[in-house]
Biopython code that builds the backbone (N, CA, C, O; Angstrom):
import numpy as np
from Bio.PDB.StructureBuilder import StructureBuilder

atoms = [
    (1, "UNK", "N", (0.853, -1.171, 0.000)),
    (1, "UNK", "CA", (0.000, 0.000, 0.000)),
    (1, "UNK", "C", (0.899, 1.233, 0.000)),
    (1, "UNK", "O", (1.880, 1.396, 0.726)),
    (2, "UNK", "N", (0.432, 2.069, -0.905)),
    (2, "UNK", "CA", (1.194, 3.350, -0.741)),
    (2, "UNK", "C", (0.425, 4.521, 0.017)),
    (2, "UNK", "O", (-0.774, 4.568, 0.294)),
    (3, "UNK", "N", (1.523, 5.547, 0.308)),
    (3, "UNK", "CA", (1.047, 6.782, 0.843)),
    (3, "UNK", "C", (0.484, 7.768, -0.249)),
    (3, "UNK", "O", (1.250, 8.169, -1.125)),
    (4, "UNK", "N", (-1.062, 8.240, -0.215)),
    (4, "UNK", "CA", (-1.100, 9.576, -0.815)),
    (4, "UNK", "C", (-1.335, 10.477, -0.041)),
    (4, "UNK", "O", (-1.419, 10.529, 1.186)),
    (5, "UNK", "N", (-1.497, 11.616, -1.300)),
    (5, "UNK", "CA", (-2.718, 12.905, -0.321)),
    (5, "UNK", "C", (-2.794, 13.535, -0.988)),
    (5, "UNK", "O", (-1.933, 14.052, -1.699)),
    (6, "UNK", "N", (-4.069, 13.690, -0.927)),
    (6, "UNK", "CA", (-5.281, 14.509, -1.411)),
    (6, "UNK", "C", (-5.610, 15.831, -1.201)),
    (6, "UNK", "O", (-5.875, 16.207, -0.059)),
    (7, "UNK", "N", (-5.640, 16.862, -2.468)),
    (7, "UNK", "CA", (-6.293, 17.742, -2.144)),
    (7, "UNK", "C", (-8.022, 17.933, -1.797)),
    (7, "UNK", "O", (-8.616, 18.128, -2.857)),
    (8, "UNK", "N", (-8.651, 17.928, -0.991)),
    (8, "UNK", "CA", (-9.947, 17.964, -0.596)),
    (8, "UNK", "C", (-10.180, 19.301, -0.159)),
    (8, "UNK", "O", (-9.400, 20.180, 0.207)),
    (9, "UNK", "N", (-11.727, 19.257, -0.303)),
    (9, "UNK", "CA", (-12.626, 20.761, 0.012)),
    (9, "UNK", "C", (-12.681, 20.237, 1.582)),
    (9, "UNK", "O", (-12.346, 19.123, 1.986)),
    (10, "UNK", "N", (-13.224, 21.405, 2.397)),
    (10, "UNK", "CA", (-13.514, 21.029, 3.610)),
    (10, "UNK", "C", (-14.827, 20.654, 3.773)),
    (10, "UNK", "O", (-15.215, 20.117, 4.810)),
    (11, "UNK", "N", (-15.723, 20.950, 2.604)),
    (11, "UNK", "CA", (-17.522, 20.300, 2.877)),
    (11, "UNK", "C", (-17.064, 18.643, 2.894)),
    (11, "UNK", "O", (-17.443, 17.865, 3.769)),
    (12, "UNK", "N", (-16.016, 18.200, 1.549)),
    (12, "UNK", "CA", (-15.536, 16.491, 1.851)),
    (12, "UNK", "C", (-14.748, 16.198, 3.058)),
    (12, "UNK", "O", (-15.129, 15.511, 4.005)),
    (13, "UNK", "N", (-13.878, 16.648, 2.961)),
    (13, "UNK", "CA", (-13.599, 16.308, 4.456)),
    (13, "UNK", "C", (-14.332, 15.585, 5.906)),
    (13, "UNK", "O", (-14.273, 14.538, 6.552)),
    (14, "UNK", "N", (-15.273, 17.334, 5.920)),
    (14, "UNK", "CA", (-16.201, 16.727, 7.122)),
    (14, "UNK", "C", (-17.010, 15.639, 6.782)),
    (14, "UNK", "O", (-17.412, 14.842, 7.629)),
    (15, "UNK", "N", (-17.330, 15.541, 5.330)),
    (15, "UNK", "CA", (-18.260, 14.301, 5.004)),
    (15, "UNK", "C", (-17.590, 12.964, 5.557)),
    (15, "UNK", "O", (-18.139, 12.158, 6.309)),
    (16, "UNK", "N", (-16.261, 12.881, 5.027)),
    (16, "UNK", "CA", (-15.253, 11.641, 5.683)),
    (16, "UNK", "C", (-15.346, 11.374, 6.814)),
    (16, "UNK", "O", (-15.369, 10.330, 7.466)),
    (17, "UNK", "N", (-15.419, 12.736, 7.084)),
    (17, "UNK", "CA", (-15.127, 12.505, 8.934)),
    (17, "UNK", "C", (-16.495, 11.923, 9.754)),
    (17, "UNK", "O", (-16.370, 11.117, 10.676)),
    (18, "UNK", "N", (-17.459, 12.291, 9.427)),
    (18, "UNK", "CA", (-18.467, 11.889, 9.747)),
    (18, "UNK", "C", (-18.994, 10.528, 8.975)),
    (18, "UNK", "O", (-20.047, 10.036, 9.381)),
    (19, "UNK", "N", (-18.446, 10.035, 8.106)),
    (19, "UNK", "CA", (-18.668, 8.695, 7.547)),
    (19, "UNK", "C", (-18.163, 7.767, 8.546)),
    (19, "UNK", "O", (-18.707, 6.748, 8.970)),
    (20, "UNK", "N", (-16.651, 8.450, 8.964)),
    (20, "UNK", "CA", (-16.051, 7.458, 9.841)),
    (20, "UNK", "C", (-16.568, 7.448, 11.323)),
    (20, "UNK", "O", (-16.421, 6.408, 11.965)),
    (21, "UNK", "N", (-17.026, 8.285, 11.774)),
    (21, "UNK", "CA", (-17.519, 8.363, 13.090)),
    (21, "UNK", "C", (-18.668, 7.443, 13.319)),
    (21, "UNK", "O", (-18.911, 6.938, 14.416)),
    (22, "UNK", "N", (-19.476, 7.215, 12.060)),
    (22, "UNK", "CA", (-20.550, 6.348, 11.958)),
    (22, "UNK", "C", (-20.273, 5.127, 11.680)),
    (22, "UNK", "O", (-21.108, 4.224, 11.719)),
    (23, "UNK", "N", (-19.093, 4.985, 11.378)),
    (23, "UNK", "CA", (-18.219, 3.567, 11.700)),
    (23, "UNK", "C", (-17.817, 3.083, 12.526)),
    (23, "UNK", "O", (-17.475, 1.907, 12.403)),
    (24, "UNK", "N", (-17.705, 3.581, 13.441)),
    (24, "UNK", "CA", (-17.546, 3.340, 14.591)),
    (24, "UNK", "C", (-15.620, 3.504, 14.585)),
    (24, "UNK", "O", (-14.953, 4.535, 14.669)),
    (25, "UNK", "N", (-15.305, 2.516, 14.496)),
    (25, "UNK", "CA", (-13.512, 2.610, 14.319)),
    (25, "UNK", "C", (-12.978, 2.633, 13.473)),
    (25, "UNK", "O", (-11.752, 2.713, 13.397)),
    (26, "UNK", "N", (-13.836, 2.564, 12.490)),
    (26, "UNK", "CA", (-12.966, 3.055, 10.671)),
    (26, "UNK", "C", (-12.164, 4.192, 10.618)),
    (26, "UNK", "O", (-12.758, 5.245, 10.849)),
    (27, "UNK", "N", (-11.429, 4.235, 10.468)),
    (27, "UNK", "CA", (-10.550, 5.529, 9.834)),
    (27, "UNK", "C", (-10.765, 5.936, 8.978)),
    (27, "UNK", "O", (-11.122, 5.060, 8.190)),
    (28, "UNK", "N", (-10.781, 7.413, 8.327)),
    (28, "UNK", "CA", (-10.894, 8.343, 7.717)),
    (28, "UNK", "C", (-10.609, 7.531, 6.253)),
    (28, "UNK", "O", (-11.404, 7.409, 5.321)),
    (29, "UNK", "N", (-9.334, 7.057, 6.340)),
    (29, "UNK", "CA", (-8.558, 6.704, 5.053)),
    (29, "UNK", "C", (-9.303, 5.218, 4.444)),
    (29, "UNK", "O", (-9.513, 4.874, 3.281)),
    (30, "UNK", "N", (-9.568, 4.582, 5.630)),
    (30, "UNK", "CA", (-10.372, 3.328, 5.670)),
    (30, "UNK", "C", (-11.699, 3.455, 4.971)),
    (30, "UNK", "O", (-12.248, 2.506, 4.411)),
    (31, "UNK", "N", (-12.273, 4.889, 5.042)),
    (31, "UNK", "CA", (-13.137, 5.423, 4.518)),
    (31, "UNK", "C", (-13.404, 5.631, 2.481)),
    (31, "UNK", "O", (-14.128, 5.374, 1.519)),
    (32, "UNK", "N", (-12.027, 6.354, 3.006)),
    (32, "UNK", "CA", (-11.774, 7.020, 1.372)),
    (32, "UNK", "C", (-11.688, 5.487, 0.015)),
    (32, "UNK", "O", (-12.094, 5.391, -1.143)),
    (33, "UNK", "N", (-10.700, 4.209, 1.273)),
    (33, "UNK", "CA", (-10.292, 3.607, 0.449)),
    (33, "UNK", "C", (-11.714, 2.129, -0.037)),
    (33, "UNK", "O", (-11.779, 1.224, -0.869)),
    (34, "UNK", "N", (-12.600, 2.669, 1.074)),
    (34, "UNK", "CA", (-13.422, 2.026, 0.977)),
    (34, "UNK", "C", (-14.725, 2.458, -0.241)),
    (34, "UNK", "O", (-15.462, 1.669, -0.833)),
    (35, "UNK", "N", (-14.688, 4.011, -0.349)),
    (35, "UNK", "CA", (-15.193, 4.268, -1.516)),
    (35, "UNK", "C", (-14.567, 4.350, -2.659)),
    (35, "UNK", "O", (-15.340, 4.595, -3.585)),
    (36, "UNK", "N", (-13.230, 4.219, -3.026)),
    (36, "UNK", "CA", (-12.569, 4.444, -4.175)),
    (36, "UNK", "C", (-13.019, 3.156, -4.408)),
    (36, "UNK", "O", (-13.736, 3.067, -5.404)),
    (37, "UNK", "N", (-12.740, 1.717, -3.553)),
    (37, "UNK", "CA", (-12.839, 0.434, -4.333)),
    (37, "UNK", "C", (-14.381, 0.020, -4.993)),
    (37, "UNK", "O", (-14.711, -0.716, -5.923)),
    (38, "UNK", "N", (-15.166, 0.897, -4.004)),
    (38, "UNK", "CA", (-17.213, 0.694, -4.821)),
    (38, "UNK", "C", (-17.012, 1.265, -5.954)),
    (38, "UNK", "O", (-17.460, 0.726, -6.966)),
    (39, "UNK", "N", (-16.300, 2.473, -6.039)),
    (39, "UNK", "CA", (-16.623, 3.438, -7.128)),
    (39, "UNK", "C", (-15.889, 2.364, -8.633)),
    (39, "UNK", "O", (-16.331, 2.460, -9.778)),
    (40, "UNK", "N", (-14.823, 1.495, -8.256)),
    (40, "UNK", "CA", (-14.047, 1.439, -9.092)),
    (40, "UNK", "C", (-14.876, -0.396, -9.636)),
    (40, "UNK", "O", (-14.947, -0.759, -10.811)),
    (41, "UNK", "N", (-15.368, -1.216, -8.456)),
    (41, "UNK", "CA", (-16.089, -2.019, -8.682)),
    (41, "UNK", "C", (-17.579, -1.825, -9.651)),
    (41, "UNK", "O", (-18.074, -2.459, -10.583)),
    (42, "UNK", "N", (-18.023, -0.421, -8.764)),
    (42, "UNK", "CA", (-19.717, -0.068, -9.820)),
    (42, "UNK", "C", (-18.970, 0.320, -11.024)),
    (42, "UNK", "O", (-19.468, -0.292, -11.968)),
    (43, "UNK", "N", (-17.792, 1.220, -11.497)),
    (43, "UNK", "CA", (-17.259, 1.103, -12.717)),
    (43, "UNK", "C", (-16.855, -0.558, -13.813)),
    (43, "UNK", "O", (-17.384, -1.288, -14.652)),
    (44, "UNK", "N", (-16.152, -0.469, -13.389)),
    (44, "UNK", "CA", (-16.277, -2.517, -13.889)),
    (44, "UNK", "C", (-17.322, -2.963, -14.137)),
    (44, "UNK", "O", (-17.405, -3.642, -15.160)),
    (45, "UNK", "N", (-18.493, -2.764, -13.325)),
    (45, "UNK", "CA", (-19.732, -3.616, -13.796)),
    (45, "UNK", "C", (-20.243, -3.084, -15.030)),
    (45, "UNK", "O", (-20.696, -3.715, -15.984)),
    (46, "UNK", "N", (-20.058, -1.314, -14.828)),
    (46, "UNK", "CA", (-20.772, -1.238, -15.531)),
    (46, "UNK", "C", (-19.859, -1.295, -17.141)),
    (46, "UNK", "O", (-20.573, -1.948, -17.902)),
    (47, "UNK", "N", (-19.136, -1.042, -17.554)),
    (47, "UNK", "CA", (-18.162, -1.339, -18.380)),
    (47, "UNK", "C", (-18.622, -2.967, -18.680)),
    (47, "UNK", "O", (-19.372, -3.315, -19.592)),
    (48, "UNK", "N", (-18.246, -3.495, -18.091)),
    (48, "UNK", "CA", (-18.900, -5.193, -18.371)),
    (48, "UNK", "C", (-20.429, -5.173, -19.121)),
    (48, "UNK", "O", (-20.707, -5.622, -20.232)),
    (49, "UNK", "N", (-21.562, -4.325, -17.887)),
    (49, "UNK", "CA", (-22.794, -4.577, -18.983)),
    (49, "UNK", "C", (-23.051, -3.783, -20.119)),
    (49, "UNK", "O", (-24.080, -3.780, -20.794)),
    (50, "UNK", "N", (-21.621, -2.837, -20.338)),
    (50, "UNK", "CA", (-22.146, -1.904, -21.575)),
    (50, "UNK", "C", (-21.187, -3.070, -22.949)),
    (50, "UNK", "O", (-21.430, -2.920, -24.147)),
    (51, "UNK", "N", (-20.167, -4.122, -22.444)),
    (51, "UNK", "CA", (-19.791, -3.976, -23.594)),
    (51, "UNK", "C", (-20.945, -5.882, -23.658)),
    (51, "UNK", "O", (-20.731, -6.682, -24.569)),
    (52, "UNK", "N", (-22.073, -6.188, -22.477)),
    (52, "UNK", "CA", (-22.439, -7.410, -23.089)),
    (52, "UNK", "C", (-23.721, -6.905, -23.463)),
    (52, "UNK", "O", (-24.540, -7.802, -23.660)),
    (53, "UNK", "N", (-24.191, -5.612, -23.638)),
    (53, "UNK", "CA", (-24.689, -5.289, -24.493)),
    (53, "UNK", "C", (-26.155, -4.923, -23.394)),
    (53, "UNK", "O", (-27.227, -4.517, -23.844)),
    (54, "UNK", "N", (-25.926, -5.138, -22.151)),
    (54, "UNK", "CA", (-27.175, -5.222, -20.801)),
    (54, "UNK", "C", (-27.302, -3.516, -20.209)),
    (54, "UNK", "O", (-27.358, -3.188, -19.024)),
    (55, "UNK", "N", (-27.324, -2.644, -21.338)),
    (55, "UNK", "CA", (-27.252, -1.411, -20.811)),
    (55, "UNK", "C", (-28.860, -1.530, -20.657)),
    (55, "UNK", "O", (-29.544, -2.487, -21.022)),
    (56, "UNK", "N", (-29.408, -0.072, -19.891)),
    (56, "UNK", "CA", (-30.105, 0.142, -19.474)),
    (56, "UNK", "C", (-30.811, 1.268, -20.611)),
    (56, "UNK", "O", (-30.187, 2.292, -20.890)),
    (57, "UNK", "N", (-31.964, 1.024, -21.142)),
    (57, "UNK", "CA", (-32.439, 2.013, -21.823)),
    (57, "UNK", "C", (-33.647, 2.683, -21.335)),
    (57, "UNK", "O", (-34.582, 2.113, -20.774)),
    (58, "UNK", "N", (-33.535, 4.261, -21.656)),
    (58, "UNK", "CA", (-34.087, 5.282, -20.959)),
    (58, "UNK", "C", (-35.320, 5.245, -22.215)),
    (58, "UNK", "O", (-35.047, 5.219, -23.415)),
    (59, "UNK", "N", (-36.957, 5.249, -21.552)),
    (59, "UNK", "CA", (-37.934, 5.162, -22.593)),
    (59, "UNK", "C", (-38.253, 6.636, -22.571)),
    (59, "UNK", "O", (-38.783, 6.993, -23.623)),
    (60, "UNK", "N", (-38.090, 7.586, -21.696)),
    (60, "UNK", "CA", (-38.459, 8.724, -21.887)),
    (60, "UNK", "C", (-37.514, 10.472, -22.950)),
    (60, "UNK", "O", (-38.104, 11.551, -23.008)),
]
sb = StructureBuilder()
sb.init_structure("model")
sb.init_model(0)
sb.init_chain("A")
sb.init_seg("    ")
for serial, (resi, resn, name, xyz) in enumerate(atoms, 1):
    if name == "N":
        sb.init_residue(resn, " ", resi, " ")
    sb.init_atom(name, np.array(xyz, "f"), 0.0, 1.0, " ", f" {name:<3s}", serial, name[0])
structure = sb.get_structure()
């Protein structure tokens, strides 16, 4: 695992911070790294159902 850092706003920040507090003992970073991997998993899927052809079409 490597070290980063992030430039962040302070409205994200406190969002982190309060993600983690509602975690009870998660850490901040435990936080971040826990949404980078959804974000990067719901990416994959969806990449997967666009190229098996299972996109979602909008009737309106």
């Amino acid at each position: 695992m490597k070290t980063a850092a992030y430039n962040l706003l302070d409205e994200q920040i406190a969002w982190i911070k309060k993600k983690a507090e509602n975690q009870g003992k998660s850490t901040a970073s435990a936080i971040v790294r826990k949404i980078i991997s959804d974000a990067m998993e719901k990416d994959a899927q969806e990449i997967k159902d666009h190229e098996c052809g299972n996109e979602l079409v909008s009737t309106s």
